[in-house]
N, C-alpha and C positions, 0 to 999 in steps of 0.2 A: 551442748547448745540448747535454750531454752526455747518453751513456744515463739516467747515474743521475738528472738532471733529470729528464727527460723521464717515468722512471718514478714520481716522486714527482706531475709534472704528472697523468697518467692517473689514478695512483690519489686525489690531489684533485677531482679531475672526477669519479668513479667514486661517490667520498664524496658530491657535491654532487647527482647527479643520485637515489642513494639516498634520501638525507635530503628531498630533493624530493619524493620518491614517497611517500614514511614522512608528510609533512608536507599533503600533499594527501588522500591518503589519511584521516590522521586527522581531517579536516576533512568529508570525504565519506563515513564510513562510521557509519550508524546501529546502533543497537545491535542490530538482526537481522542483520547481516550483510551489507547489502548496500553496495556501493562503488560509484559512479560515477567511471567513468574518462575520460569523455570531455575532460577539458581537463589531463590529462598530458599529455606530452610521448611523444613516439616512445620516447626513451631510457627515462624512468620508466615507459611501459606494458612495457617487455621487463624491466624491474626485477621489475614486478608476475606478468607471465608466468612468471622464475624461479624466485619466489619460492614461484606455484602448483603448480610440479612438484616441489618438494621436499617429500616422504614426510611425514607427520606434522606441519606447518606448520599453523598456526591459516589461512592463506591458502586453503587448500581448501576451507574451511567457506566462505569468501567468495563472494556472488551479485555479479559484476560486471554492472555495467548502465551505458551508455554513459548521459551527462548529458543529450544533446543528448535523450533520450526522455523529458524530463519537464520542466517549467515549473514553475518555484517560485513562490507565489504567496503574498500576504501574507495575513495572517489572516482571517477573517469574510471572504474574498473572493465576491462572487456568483458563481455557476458556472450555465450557464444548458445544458441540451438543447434538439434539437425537442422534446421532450415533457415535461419538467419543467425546475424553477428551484431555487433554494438559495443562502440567504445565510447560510454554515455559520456557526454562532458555535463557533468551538472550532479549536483550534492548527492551524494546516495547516503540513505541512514541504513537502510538494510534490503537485503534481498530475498522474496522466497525461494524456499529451495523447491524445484521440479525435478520429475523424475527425465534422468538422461533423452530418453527420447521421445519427449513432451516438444511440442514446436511453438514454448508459451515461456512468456517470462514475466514476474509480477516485481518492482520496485519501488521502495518506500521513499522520497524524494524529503531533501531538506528544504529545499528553495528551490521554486517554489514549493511550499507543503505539500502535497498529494502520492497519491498511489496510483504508478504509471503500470499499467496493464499493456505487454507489445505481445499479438500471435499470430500467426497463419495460419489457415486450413484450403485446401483445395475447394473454387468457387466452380459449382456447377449451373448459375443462371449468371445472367445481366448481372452489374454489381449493384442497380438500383435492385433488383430483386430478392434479393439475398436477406433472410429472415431478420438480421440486425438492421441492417442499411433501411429497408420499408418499413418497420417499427418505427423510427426514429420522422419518417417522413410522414407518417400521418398520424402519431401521436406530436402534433405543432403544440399542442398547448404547454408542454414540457420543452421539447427539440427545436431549437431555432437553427437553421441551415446557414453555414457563415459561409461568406465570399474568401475563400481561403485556398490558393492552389503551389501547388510544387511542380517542378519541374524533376523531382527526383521520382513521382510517380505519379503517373495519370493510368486511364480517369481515376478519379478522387471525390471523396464527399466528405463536407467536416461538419460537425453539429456539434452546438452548444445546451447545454443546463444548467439546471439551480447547481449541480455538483459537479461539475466538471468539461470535460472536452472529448469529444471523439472523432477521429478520421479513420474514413473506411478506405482503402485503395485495390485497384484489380492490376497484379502482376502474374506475370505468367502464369497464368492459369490459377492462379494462390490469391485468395482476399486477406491482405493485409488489415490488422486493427492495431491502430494506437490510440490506448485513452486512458486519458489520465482523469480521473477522479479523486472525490475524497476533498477536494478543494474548492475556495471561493473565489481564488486568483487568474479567471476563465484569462481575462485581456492579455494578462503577462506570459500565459502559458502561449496562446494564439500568437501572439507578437515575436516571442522568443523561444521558448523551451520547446515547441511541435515543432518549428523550422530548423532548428539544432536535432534533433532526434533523427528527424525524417532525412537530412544531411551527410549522416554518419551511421545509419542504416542499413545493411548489407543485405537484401534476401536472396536465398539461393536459390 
């Protein structure tokens, strides 16, 4: 095989392992930005690395997050803590994985887009006093306070943002959080996806 071979070889290979990258990629990257890279290739992750130090590149905006850190799981899957349960009905693209006796569960949502954050921890004030819940009340210029209540858990506080939704609730003795962030679809989540969640909610 002669030079010129050879260089037509490389830059073939060069083409395939690109378009590789470009082709994975588009398959892994949701509309926030973030890319899972863990089942590239050696070659297509230095594709990707180069691709991140070029100045001005849509690449920079990209959150790389290795695959291996989350478990896709199919819809309405149950998703169980030590201390609550949930048979979410609403699109799941992925879930993180937590360690077994974590009382947190973190969900990458199709429709609406966002990442649904559900945990309990045991509340030792008032539930207005509680380090989240009073943040949220007197930083107003961010935190708008919605008229928003359930009958599957009181008392309750729900607050809205530029990114997202949060309800804070006080069950036995445990301060519930659901918030979903990551999104710009606040009304539809408020309307529908918090009152389905909070519906099929189990804490223990």
């Amino acid at each position: 095989m002669n030079r010129k071979q050879i260089s037509i070889s490389l830059f073939v290979a060069l083409l395939v392992v690109g378009g590789s990258a470009v082709y994975w990629l588009s398959l892994t990257t949701e509309k926030n930005g973030i890319v899972t890279t863990g089942e590239l290739s050696d070659r297509a992750q230095e594709f990707v690395a180069t691709q991140r130090s070029d100045v001005g590149t849509d690449w920079q905006a990209k959150q790389l997050e290795p695959i291996e850190a989350l478990a896709v799981q199919p819809p309405s899957t149950l998703q169980e803590t030590p201390c609550f349960s949930i048979n979410l009905p609403l699109k799941i693209r992925t879930v993180y994985r937590r360690e077994p006796e974590e009382c947190a569960l973190q969900i990458r949502l199709m429709s609406p887009a966002a990442k649904l954050t559900i945990s309990t921890k045991p509340l030792t004030t008032p539930l207005l006093e509680d380090a989240g819940v009073s943040m949220r009340e007197i930083v107003t210029e961010i935190y708008t306070v919605e008229d928003f209540t359930t009958s599957f858990f009181s008392p309750s506080r729900t607050y809205s943002d530029p990114q997202g939704i949060s309800f804070f609730a006080e069950k036995d003795g445990q301060l519930l959080a659901v918030i979903f962030s990551e999104t710009n679809d606040q009304e539809k989540i408020l309307a529908q996806s918090l009152p389905k969640v909070l519906e099929v909610l189990m804490v223990y």
